[in-house]
N, C-alpha and C positions, 0 to 999 in steps of 0.2 A: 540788317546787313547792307541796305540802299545806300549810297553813295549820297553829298549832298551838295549844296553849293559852295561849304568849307568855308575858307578866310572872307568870302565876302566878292566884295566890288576891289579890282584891282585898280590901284593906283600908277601914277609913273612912277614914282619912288619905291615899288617893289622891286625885291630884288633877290632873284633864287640861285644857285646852284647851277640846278636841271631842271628846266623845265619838259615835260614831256605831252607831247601832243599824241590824243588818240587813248582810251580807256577801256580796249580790248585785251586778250589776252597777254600779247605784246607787250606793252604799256602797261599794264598793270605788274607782269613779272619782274620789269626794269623797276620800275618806281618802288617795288618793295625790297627791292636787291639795294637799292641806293639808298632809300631808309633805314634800314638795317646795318648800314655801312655809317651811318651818323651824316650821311648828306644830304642838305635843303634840295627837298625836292617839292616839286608842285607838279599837278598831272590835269589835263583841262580835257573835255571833251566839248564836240560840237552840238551833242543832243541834250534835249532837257532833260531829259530822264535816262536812267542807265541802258544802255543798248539790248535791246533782244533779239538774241537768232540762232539758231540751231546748226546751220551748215555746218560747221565742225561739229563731228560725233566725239572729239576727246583726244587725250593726250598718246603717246605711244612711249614706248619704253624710258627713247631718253629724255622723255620729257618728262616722265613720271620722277626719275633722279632729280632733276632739276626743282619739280615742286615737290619732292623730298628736302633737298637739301633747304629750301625756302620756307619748309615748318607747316606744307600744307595738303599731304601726301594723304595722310590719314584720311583727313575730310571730302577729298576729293573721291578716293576709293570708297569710302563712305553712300556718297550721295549719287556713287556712278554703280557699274556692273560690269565682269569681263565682258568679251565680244561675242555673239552670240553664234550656231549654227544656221545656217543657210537652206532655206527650202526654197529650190525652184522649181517653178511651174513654166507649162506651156498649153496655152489655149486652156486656161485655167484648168486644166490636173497636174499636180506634183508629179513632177521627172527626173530629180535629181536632190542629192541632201549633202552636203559639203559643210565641213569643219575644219579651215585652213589653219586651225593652232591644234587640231591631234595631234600632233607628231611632236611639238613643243613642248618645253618644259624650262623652269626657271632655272639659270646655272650658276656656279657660285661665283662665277664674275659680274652677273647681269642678275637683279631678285626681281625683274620681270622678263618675261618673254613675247607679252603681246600688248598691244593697243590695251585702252581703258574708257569703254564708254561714259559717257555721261554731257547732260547739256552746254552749249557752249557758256549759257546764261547763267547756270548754274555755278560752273567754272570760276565763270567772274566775280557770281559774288562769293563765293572762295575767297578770292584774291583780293576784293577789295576790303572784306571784314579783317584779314591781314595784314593789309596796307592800313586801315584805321585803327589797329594798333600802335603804328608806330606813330599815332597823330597827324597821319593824313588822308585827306579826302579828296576824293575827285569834284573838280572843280565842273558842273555842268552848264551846259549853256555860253560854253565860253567858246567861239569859231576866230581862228589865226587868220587875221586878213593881211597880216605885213610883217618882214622880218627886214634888221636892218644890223647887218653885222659891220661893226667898228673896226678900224685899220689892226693892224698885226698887233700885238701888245709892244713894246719899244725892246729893245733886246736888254741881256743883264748888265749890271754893271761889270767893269773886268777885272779879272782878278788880279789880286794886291794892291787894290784900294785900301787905305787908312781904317783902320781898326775903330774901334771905342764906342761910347754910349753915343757921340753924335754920328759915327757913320752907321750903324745898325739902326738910329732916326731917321739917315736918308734911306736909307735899304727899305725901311719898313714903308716910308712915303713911296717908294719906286714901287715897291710891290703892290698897294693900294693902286698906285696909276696903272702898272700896267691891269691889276683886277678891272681896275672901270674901263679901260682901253678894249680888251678883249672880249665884253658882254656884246649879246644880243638883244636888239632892242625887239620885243615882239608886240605888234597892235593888234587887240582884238576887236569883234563888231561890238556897235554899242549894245550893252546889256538893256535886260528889263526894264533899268530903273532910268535908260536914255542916257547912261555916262559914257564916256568913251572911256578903253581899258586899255594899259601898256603896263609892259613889264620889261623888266632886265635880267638876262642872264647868263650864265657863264657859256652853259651848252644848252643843245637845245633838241632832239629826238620827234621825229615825224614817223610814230606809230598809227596813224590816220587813217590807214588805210590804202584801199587799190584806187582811189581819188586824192589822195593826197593833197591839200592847199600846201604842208607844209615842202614836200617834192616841186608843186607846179611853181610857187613864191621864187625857190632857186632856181628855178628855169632847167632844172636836171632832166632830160629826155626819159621816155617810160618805154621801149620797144619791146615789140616782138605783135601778136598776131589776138587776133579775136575771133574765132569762130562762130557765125551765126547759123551755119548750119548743125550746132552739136547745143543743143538748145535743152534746160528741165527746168521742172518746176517743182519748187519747194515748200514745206510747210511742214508745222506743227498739229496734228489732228488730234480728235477725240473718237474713239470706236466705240459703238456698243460694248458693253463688257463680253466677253466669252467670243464675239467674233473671229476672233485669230488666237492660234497659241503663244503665246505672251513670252515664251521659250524659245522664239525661233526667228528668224529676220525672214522675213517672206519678199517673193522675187520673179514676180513676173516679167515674161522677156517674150514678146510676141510680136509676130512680122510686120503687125502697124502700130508698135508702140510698146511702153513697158510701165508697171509701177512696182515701187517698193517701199514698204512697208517695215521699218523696225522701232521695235517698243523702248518710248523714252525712259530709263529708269529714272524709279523716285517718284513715276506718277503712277497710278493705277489703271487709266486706260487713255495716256497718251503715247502719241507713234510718232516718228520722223516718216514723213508722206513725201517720196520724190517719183517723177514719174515725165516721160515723155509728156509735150505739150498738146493740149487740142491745139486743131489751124483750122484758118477760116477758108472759105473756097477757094483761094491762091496760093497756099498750102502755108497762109505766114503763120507764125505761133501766136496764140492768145493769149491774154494777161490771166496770171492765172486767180480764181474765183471759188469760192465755196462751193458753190452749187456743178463748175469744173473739174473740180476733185471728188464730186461725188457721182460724176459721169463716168470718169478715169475710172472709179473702183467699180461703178457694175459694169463696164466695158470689160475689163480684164481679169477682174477678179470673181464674179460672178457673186458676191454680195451684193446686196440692195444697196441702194445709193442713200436709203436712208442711215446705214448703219452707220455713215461718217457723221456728227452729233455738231462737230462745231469743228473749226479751222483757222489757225491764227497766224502771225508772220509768215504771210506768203510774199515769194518773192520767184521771180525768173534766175536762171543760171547759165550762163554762156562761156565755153569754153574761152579763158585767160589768159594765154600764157604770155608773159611782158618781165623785164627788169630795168631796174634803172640803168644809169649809163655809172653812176657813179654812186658810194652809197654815204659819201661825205660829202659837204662845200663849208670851210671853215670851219665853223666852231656849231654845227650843225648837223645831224645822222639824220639817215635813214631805216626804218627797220621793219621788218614784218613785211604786208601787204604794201604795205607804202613804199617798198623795194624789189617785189618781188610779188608776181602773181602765177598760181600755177595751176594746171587740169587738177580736177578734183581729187581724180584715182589716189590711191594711197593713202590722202589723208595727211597730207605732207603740211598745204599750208601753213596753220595755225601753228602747226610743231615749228617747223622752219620760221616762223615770228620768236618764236617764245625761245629759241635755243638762239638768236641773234641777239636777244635779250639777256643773257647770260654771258654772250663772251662781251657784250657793253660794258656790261654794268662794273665786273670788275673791275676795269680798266678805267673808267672814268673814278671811280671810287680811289684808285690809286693816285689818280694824278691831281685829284681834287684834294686829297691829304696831303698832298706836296710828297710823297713817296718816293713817284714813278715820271720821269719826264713825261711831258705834251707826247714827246713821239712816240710815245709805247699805245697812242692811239689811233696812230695809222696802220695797226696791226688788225684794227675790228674789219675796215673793209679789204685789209690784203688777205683775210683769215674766209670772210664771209661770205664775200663775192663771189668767189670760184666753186662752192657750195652752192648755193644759189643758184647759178647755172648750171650743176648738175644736178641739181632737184629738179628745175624745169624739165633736163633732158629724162631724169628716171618718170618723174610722173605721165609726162606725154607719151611714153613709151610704153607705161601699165593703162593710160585709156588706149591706146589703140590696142593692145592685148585683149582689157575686158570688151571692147568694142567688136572685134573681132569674135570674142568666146562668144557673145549674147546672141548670135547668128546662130549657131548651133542649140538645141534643143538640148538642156541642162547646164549651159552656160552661165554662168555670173560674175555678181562681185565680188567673190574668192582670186579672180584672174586678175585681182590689182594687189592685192596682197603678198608680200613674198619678204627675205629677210631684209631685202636693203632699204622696204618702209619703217625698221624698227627703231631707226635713228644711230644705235649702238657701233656703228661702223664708220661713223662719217669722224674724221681730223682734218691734220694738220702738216701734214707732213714739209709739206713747201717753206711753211711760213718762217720768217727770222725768229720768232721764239721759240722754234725746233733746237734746240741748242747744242743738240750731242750729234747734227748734220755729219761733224769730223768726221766722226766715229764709223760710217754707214758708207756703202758704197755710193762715190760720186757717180758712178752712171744712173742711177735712178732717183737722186736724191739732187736738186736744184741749189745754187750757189745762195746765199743769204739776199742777197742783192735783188735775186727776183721776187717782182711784182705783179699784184694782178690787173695793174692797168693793161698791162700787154694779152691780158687773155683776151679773146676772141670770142663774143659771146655767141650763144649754138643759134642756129638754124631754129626760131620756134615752129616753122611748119615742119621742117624733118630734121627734128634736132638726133644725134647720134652722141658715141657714148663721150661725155667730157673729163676733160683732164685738164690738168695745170699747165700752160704753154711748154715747158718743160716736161711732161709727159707724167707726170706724178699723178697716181690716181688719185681724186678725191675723196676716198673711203681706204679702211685699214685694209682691204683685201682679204683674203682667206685667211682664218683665225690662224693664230700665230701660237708653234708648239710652246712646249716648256721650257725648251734651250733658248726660244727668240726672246720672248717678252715681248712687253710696247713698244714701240720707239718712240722716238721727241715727236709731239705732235697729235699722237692717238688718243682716243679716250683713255681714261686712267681706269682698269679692270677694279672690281668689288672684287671682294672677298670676305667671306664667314669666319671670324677670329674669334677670342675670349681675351675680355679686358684685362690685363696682367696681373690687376692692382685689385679687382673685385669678383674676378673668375666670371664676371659676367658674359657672357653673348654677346656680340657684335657685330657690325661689319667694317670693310676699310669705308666704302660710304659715308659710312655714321660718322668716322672717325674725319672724311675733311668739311664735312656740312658745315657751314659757318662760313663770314665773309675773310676767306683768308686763305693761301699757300700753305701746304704742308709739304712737308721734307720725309719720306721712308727711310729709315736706315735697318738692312738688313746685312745682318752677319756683324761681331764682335769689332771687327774693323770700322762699323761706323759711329762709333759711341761720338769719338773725338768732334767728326763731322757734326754730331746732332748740338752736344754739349757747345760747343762751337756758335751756331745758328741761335740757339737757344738764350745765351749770355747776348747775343746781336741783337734778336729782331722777338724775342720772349714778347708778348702782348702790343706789337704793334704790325700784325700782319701774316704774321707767320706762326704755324704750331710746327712739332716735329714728334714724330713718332716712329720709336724702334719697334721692329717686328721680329719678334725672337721666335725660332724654331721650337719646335716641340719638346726636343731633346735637349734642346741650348740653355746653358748654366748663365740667370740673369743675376747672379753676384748683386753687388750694391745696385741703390739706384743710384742711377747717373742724372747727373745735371739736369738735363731735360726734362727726366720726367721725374711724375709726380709719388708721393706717400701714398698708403693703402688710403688713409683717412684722409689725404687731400682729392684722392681719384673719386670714394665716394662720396665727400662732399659737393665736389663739383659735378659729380655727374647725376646729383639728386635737384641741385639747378640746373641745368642744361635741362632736365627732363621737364622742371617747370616753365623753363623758357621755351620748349619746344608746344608744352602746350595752351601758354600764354600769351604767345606769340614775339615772344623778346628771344628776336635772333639776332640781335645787334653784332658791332663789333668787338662789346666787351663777352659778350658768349662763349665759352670753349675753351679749353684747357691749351696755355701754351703748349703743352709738351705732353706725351702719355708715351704707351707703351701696349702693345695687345701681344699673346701669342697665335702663333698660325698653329695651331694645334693638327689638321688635318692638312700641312701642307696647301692650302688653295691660294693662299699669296702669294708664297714661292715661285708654283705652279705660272701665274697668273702674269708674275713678272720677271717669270724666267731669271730668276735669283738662284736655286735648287744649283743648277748645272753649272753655273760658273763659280760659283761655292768651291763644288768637288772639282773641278778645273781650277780653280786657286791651290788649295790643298793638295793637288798631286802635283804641284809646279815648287811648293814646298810654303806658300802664304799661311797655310796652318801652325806652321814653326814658331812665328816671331807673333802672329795673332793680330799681327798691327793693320796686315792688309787684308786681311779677308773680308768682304762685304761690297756693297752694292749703296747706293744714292740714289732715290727717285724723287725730284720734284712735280709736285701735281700742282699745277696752277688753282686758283680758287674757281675755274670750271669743269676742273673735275679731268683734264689734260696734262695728260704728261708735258712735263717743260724739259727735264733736263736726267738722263741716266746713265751714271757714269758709275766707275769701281770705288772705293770710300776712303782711297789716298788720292784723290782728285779734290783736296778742299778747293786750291782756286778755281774751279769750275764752278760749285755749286756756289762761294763768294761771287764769282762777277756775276752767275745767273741771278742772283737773288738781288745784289744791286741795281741790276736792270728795272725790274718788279717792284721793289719796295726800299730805293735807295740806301744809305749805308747805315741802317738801323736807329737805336732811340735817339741818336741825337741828330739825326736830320729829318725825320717826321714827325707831325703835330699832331695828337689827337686827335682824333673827329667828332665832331660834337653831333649830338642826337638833334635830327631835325624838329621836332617837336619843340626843342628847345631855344632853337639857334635865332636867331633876331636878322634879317636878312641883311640890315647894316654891318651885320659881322665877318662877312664873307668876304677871304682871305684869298689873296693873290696864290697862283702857283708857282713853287719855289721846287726848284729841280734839286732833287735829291742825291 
């Protein structure tokens, strides 16, 4: 599953796509997201060997969709375990026992409700035996000492220039110039073999890290604060077997210091070991040691210091919290840790990399097919940013809670847990691809125009609660009845349906996984709209799927979707691509159909209510209007929810995203395949 040095020694005449710097969680979720989408990507790290470390205990909810939707769900639940119950002690006897997800339960919007342990290294190689399906490897040993981004590409030519086979030769020359025009040049240090290494590329991704070379190279500022007085120490241990119950996250919290103790699944008797630091007579902290961790545990624990057997990636942890100033410069991102560092509480970081990774990915994938204009990717940092600094603020605000609780005698790390670390709640509301803003009251809902360069990033010593300069919270707020639904911007809810076509079991999840926008049409009123999308953008970006009621007479098929025996043809591939790893962009039925047999769809998107509010206005008469349009972006976000005699809305939405269908986008060719000479200028769609 190891990663390895891949294409080799790079040349100056290489030439990718994406390059993506940093081969963590982050980075690895991008790079398989863009592989899959058929784009040259290459992914480099600075270490020789694949990264090991454990500080992230695992994904949480919306993370877990996210490596659902990426075909790697399975495996990771697999190789991980829920989260476990909490035993605390004081002055080593047990005082208290806490299970902060009893009360929890999975719903039919969300098929998880909590966190998902398992190693961060483990993780990875997940992600990278997934990514070397699609024929790429992590490039190791490879450190970015120079980035050198080229002038703006030259503008288009304009329109109602001279037709014919010689002007579509100068078009296509213009479009090569401006490709070479707009690459990054990146130099790396010299390799093993003493060659010096450059590359070229279009975009460029500094997943790297809370040191970032690719951050410090653009000179981008990293603020906020560093605590040296909120200091731990980490590690991977080995316990005598039978030691500790293997069932329980153990948690000392005592007036000169604390350890803890939770069992790595997948090993037999290894733990994640954190614990306040020994200090030397000045009270400064020590590096932390084997034979320091086996002080720590008969200190607090009242185990023999022998029972710790061996101890590995140890490291020091100091309270982080920092963001960059900016999360772009040109033709170059920021993402993960390399944008953003946060207090540990919650559990947030990693998630917050790997879900910045997702609203990338699509977006470069769009504009790298010539789809979706350049500008649809100044969206990733007016979308990202303002999350980000309220991650900071939620996280700093669960340590000082658990920091507070551990004072008290049966305090723990339950007191950083709470619904808003589940991910499930965090959008969009603000942002220009909010698209049905009209619709929504203007007092709470911000003009298109705004940006998040004007937010004001929090206070990292006493950050308080953040918002959008415009006062928009950064989260959907209090779950939304069955009259509301989503609005433009929110997560896109699940739901448990049966496939139309094979009576199969489903979810809406299942139904948009894949690199690509899907369109809901619910109520008889949307056929037109689907059949419509369907003839436009059918296998180049977009699927569409009607949601028929329980009760609802699905007469012919329509356009869009598919024959009993074409549903289960395809969905007996889909099932081998899911577990083969071919999640490409040719995967996934343009068009289907499920029904909401139990109403949860409905429910979910508040479709139910405005049905029977069509029909008692008299929309059930003529049958043309009744229904509802939901665009779900390809991250799983609502884009655009309008009534289903709004075709021009969901037309110019969908032109924004994936220009005006088959005949202004180009295949994308599978990177495994692609010859980096062949890489094609961006042509606005």
């Amino acid at each position: 599953m190891d990663a390895d040095r891949g294409a080799g020694t790079v040349t100056s005449t290489d030439v990718t796509d994406v390059l993506v710097v940093g081969a963590g969680p982050t980075g690895l979720v991008l790079a398989c997201d863009l592989a899959r989408r058929g784009i040259a990507v290459r992914i480099v790290d600075r270490s020789p060997a694949p990264p090991r470390t454990s500080r992230a205990k695992g994904p949480n909810p919306r993370s877990l969709e996210i490596l659902d939707d990426l075909g790697v769900a399975e495996a990771v639940l697999a190789a991980g375990s829920a989260p476990l119950p909490m035993l605390k002690y004081r002055d080593r006897a047990p005082v208290a026992r806490a299970d902060p997800w009893a009360g929890s339960a999975p719903s039919p919007d969300a098929a998880s409700d909590r966190a998902w342990l398992v190693a961060q290294w483990r993780l990875e190689e997940i992600l990278r035996a997934r990514l070397a399906g699609y024929g790429v490897r992590v490039e190791l040993g490879r450190e970015v000492v120079g980035l050198t981004q080229s002038p703006d590409a030259p503008a288009e030519a304009e329109a109602g220039a001279e037709d014919g086979p010689e002007a579509d030769a100068d078009a296509d020359a213009d479009a090569d110039a401006d490709a070479e025009a707009s690459r990054v040049v990146v130099t790396f240090a010299e390799d093993r073999r003493g060659e010096e290494a450059a590359l070229r590329a279009r975009y460029v991704v500094g997943c790297d890290g809370a040191h970032s070379s690719v951050r410090k190279l653009l000179g981008i500022g990293f603020e906020g604060t560093t605590r040296e007085d909120q200091v731990m120490v980490c590690g991977d241990v080995e316990l005598a077997e039978d030691a500790l119950d293997r069932g329980l996250w153990h948690q000392w919290f005592d007036e000169d210091g604390a350890v803890m103790l939770c069992p790595i699944p997948g090993t037999r008797t290894g733990w994640w070991f954190q614990a306040g630091p020994e200090r030397d007579g000045r009270g400064r902290p020590l590096a932390p040691t084997a034979d320091g961790f086996r002080r720590l545990l008969a200190h607090h624990t009242g185990l023999p210091g022998q029972a710790l057997t061996r101890a590995e990636l140890l490291s020091t942890y100091r309270v982080n919290v920092r963001m960059a100033d900016r999360f772009r410069s040109g033709q170059v991102f920021l993402s993960g840790d390399a944008a953003h560092v946060h207090a540990i509480a919650g559990g947030l970081g990693m998630n917050t990399g790997i879900q910045d990774a997702f609203n990338l990915g699509w977006k470069l994938g769009e504009v790298l097919a010539g789809r979706a204009d350049p500008e649809l990717l100044d969206t990733y940092e007016e979308e990202r940013l303002p999350v980000a600094a309220h991650t900071l603020d939620l996280t700093s605000e669960r340590l000082r809670a658990t920091l507070e609780a551990i004072r008290r005698p049966g305090g723990g790390l339950d007191s950083a847990i709470t619904a808003d670390t589940t991910g499930l709640g965090v959008g969009y509301r603000w942002s220009s691809l909010a698209a049905d803003r009209t619709h929504l009251d203007a007092g709470t809902h911000p003009d298109a125009s705004t940006h998040p360069d004007a937010h004001t990033h929090p206070d990292r010593t006493h950050p308080a609660t953040v918002t959008h300069p415009t006062g928009v919270p950064l989260t959907g707020g209090a779950p939304l009845t069955a009259d509301e639904g989503p609005q433009a911007g929110d997560r896109a809810p699940d739901a448990p349906c049966t496939d139309a076509a094979t009576g199969a079991g489903t979810r809406l999840h299942r139904v948009f996984a894949g690199p690509r926008t899907t369109v809901l049409g619910f109520g008889p009123g949307s056929a037109a709209v689907l059949d419509e999308v369907a003839a436009t953008y059918g296998g180049t970006g977009v699927r569409t799927c009607r949601v028929y009621a329980a009760d609802e007479d699905r007469g012919e098929n329509r356009a869009g979707e598919q024959s009993q025996e074409q549903s289960q043809e395809q969905g007996e591939e889909q099932s081998a691509d899911r577990r083969e790893g071919r999640t490409g962009a040719e995967a996934g039925p343009p068009g289907c159909a499920v029904i909401d047999a139990e109403g949860h769809a409905a429910a979910a998107y508040g479709t139910g209510a405005s049905a029977r509010a069509e029909a008692s206005a008299g929309g059930a008469a003529s049958g043309a209007r009744t229904g509802t349009i939901v665009v779900v972006r390809p991250d799983h976000h609502v884009g655009l929810r309008v009534p289903a005699d709004d075709a021009r809305s969901v037309r110019e939405y969908l032109r924004r995203l994936h220009g005006t269908g088959h005949s202004a986008a180009r295949p994308p060719e599978r990177s495994s395949e692609r010859s980096p000479d062949m890489v094609d200028a961006v042509r606005k769609g």
